[in-house]
matplotlib code that plots the C-alpha trace (Angstrom):
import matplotlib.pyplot as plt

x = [4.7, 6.8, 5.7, 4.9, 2.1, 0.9, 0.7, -1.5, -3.9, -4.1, -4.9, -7.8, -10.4, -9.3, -8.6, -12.3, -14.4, -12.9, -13.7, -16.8, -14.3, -11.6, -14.2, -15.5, -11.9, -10.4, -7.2, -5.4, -6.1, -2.9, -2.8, -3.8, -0.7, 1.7, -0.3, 0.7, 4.3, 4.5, 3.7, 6.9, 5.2, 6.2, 9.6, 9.1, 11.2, 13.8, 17.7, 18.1, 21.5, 19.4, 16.7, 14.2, 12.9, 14.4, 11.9, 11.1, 9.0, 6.8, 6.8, 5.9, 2.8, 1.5, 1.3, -0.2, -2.7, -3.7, -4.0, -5.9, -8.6, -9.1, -9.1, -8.2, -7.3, -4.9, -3.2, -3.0, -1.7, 0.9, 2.1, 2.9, 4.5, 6.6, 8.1, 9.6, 13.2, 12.9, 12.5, 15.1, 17.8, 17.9, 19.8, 23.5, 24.5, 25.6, 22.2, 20.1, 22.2, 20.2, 16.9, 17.5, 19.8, 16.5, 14.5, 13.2, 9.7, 10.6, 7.6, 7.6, 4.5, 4.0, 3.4, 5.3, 3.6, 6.4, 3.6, 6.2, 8.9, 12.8, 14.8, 18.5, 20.4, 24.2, 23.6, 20.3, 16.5, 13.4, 10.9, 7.5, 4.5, 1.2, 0.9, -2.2, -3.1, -0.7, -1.5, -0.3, 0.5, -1.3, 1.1, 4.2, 7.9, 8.6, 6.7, 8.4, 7.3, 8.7, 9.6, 10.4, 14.2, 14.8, 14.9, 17.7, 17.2, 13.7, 13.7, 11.7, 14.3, 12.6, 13.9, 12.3, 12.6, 12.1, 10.6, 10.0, 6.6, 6.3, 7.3, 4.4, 0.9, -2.2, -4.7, -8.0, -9.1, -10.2, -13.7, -14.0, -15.5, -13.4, -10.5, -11.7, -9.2, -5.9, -5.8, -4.6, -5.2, -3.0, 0.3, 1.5, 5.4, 5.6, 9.2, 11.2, 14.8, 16.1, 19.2, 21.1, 21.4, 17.9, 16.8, 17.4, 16.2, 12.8, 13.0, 16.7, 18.5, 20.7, 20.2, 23.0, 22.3, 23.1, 20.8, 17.6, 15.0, 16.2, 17.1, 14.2, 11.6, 9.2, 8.7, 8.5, 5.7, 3.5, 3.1, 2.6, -0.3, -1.6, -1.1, -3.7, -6.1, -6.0, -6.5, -9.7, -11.1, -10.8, -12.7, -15.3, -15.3, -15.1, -18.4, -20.3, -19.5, -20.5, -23.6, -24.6, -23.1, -26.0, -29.2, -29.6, -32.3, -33.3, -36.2, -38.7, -36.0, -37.5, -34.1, -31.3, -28.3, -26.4, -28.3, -28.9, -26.4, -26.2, -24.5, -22.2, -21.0, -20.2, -18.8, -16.5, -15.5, -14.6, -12.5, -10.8, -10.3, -8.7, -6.7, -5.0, -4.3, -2.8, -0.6, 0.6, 1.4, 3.5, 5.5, 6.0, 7.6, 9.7, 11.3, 11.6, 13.5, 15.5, 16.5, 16.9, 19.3, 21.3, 21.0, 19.8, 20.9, 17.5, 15.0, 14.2, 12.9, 10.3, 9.1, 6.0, 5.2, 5.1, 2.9, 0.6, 0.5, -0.8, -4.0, -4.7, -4.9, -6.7, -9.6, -9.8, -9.8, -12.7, -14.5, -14.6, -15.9, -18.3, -19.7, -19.8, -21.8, -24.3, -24.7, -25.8, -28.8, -30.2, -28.4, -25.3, -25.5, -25.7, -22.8, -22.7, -21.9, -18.5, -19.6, -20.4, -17.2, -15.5, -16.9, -15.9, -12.7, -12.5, -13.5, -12.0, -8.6, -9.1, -8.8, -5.0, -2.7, -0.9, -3.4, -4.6, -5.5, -2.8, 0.1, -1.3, -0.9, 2.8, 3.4, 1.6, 4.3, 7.0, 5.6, 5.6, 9.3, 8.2, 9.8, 6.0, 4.7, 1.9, -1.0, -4.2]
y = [5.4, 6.4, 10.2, 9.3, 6.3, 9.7, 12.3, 9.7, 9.1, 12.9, 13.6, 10.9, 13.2, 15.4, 12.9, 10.9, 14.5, 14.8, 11.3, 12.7, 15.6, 12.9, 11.1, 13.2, 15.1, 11.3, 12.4, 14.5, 17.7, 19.8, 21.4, 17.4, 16.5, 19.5, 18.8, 14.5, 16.5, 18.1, 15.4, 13.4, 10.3, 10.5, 10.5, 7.8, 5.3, 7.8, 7.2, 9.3, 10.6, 12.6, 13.8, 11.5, 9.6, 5.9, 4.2, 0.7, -2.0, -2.3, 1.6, 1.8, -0.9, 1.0, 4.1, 2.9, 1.3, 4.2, 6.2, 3.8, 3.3, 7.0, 7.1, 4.3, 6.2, 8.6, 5.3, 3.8, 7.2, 7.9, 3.8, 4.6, 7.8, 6.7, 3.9, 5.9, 6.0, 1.7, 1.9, 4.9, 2.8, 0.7, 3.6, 4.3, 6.2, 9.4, 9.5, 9.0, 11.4, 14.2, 13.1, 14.1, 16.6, 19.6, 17.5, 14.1, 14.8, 13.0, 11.2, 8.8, 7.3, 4.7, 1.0, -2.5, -4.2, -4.1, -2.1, -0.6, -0.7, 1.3, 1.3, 1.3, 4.3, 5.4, 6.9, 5.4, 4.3, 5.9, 5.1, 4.7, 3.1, 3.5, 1.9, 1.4, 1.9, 4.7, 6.0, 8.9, 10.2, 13.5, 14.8, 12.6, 14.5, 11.5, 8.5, 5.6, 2.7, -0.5, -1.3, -4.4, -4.5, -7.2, -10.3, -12.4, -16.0, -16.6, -14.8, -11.4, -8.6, -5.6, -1.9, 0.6, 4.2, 7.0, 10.2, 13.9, 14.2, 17.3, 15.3, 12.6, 12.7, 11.7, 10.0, 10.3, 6.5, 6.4, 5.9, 2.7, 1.2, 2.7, 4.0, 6.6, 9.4, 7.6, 9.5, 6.0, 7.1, 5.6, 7.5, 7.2, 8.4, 8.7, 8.9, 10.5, 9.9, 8.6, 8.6, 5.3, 6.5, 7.1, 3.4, 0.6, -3.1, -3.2, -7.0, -7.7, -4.6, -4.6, -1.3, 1.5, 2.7, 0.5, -1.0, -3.5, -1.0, -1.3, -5.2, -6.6, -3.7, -5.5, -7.9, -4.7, -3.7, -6.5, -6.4, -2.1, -3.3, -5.7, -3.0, -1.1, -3.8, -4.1, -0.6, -0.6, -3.8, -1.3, 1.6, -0.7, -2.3, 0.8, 2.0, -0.7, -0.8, 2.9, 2.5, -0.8, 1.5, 4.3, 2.3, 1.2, -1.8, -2.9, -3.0, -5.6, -6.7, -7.2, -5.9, -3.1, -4.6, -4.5, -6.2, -9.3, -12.4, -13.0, -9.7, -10.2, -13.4, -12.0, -9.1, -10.8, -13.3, -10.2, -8.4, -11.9, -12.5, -8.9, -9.1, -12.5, -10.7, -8.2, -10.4, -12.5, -9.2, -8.5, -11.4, -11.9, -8.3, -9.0, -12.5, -10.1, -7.3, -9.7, -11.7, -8.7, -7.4, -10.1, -13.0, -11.6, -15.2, -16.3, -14.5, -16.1, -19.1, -16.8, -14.7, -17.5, -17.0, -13.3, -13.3, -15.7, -13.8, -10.8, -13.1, -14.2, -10.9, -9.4, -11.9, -11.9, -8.3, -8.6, -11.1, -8.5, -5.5, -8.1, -8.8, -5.2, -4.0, -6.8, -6.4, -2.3, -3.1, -0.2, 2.5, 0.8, 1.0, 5.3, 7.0, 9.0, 5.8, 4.9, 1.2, 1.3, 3.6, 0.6, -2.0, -0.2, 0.2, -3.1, -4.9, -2.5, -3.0, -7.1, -7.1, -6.5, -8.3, -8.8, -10.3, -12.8, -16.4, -18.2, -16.8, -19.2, -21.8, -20.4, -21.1, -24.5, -25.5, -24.4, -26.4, -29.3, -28.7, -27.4, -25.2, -24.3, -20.1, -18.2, -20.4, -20.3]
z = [21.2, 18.4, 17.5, 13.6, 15.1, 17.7, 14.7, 12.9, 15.9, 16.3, 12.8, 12.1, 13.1, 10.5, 7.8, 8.8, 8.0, 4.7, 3.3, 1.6, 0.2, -0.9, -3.0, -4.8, -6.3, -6.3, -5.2, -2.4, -2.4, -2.1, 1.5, 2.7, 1.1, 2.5, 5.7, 5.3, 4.4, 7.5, 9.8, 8.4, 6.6, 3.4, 5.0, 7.3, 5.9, 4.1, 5.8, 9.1, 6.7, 4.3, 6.9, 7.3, 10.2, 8.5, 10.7, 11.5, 9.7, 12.6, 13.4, 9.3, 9.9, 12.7, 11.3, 7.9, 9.7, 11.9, 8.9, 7.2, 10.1, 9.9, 6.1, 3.8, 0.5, 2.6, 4.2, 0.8, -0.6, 2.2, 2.0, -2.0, -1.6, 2.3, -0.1, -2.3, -0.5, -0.7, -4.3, -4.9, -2.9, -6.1, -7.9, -7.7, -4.2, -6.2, -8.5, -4.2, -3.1, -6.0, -5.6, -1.7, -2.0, -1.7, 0.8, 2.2, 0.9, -2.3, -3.6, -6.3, -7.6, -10.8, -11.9, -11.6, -14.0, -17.2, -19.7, -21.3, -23.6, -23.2, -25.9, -25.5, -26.4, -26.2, -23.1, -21.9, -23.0, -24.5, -22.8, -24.0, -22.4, -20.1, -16.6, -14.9, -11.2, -10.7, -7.3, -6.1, -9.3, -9.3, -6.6, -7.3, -8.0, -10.0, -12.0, -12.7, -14.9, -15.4, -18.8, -21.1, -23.0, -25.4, -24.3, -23.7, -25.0, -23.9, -21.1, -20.4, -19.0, -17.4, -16.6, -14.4, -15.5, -13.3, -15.3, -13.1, -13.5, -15.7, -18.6, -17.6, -18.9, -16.2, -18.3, -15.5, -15.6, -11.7, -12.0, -9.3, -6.6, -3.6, -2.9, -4.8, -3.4, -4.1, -7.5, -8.9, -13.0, -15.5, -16.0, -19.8, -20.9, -25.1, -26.0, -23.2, -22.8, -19.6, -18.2, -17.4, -14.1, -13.5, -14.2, -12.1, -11.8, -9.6, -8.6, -7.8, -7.7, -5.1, -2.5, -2.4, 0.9, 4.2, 6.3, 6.7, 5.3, 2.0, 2.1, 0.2, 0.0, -2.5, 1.0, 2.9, 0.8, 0.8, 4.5, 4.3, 2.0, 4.9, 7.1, 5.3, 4.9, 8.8, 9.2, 6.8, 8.8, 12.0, 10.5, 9.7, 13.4, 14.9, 12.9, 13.6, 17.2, 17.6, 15.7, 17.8, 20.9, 20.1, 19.9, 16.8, 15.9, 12.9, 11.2, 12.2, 15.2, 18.7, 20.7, 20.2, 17.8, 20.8, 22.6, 19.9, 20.6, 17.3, 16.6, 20.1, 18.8, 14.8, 16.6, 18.9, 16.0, 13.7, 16.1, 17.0, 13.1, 12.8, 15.9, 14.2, 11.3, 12.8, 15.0, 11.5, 10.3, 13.6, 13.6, 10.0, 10.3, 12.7, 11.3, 8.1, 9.7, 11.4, 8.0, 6.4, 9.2, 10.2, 7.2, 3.9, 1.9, 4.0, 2.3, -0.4, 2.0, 3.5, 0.3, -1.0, 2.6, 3.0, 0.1, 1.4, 4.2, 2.3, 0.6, 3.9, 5.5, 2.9, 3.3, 7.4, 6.7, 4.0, 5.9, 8.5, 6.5, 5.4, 8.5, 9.4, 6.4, 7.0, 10.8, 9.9, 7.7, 5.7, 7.1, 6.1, 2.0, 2.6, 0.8, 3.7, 5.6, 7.1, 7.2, 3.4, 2.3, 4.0, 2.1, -1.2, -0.1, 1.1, -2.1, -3.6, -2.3, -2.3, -6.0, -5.9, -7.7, -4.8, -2.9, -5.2, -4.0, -6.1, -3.6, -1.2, -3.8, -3.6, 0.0, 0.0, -2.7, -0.8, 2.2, -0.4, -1.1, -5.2, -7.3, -7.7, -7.3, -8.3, -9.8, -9.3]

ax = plt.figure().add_subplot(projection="3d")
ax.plot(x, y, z, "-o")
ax.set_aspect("equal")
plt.show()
């Protein structure tokens, strides 16, 4: 077992008695994140040359999903800020080389959808906007937001700019469902300069730093998302299982919950449903490292599937959760409630862009042999 998947088995005790704690500040507190720091996954996937552990697709999966059993907003969290060195890669070599030149705890938080505008400049952009859904951001060295530029013909052209996070305002917009602790306000940037050098192009950039980690990483992160959709879906099993485990029975029922064949037969189906996802996760991975390693001119065959994947994921891990919630009756709608903090996370997480039902559409046109995408 790789020793970043160990330090996140040993630390879900920890992380599962402070989901109460995490809800209620809607972010990670400070010593959790030096803590996260510490145990090296926020450098997980930073290049072995600037002191981080550049670590595998599927060692990334497994970790993010072991976090995420134990705690879904700290897997969520850590899969935002461990990406950081992907997106950076999209930079020159020499502008990489600063951000890691103190450290490989660099973490970068912000927003991909284009909600804002840079400017051209002599020597750069101003940069003004407000991105939603920035997770992370209230412990981020750097926010980046993606940014509209004048278009050329009819076509949009986007710019990410990368901003240190002093000269970023937090606008506290996380009032939600679940996921209540990923701190994921909206992060707003009125009239900073930025550098050339600190910008770069978030969908085809082309990486400065060798290697199949930072081939691709917008593919990368759809599957670290499915990764913690799995790992929410095993929370939930894992609660249900120990509350059928220590007796209970419902109201009105004649027999234990574990005892009752409809609940055997919905439980075996929803750790069957989970294991599958899991396993499409595994081997999409793999044919993903693989193209990214050895033939990167074939990616663009597999992306409408790796999206796909994502959708599908996301609802065998909601249909899980689902099953779950409903199987513990009362005592499953308590706050105090894995099983229900689950379900808000769950749903929570399921409306995603990324997720959406229309990426299937994508991958059922590319079956087809159409031009066709998103659309749902």
């Amino acid at each position: 077992m790789h020793d970043l998947v160990r330090r996140a088995r040993e630390l879900a005790p920890s992380l599962q008695a402070r989901s109460a704690e995490l809800d209620s500040a809607r972010q990670l507190p400070a010593d959790l994140v030096a803590e996260l720091k510490a145990a090296g996954f926020f450098r997980m996937f930073v290049p072995r040359s600037h002191g981080g552990h550049e670590a595998d697709l599927r060692t990334g999966l497994a970790v993010l999903e072991r976090l995420a059993t134990a705690e879904p907003a700290v897997g969520w969290t850590v899969m935002i800020g461990s990406e950081t060195p992907q997106l950076l890669a999209c930079l020159d070599r020499e502008t990489f080389d600063k951000m890691y030149s103190s450290g490989p705890d660099v973490i970068v938080a912000g927003g991909f959808n284009p909600q804002g505008t840079a400017t051209p400049t002599p020597d750069g952009y101003l940069v003004d906007g407000r991105w939603a859904f920035g997770s992370g951001s209230t412990h981020a060295d750097w926010i980046f937001g993606n940014c509209l530029l004048a278009p050329i013909g009819d076509v949009p052209q986007t710019r990410s700019a990368l901003v240190p996070a002093a000269q970023v305002r937090i606008v506290d917009t996380w009032q939600v469902l679940g996921l209540l602790g990923t701190g994921s306000h909206d992060v707003e940037i009125s009239g900073v300069h930025v550098p050339a050098e600190h910008t770069f192009d978030l969908f085809a950039g082309v990486p400065s730093i060798p290697g199949p980690a930072y081939v691709a990483p917008l593919m990368h992160f759809v599957l670290h998302l499915g990764a913690v959709a799995t790992g929410i879906a095993q929370g939930a099993l894992d609660a249900t299982t120990a509350l059928a485990a220590g007796g209970k029975q419902r109201l009105y029922a004649k027999t234990r919950l574990a005892d009752t064949q409809l609940f055997q037969v919905q439980l075996g189906r929803a750790d069957l449903t989970l294991r599958a996802a899991r396993a499409l996760l595994a081997t999409t991975a793999d044919e993903l490292w693989e193209l990214c390693s050895t033939d990167p001119a074939g990616l663009p065959a597999i992306g409408p599937r790796i999206s796909a994947t994502l959708t599908w994921v996301t609802d065998a891990a909601l249909s899980v959760v689902d099953t779950c919630y409903r199987a513990g009756g009362g005592q499953a709608a308590r706050d105090a409630s894995p099983i229900q903090r689950r379900f808000r996370d769950m749903h929570t997480f399921s409306q995603h862009a990324a997720a959406a039902e229309g990426w299937l559409g994508g991958h059922g046109a590319a079956l087809l042999g159409s031009p066709g995408g998103f659309a749902y």
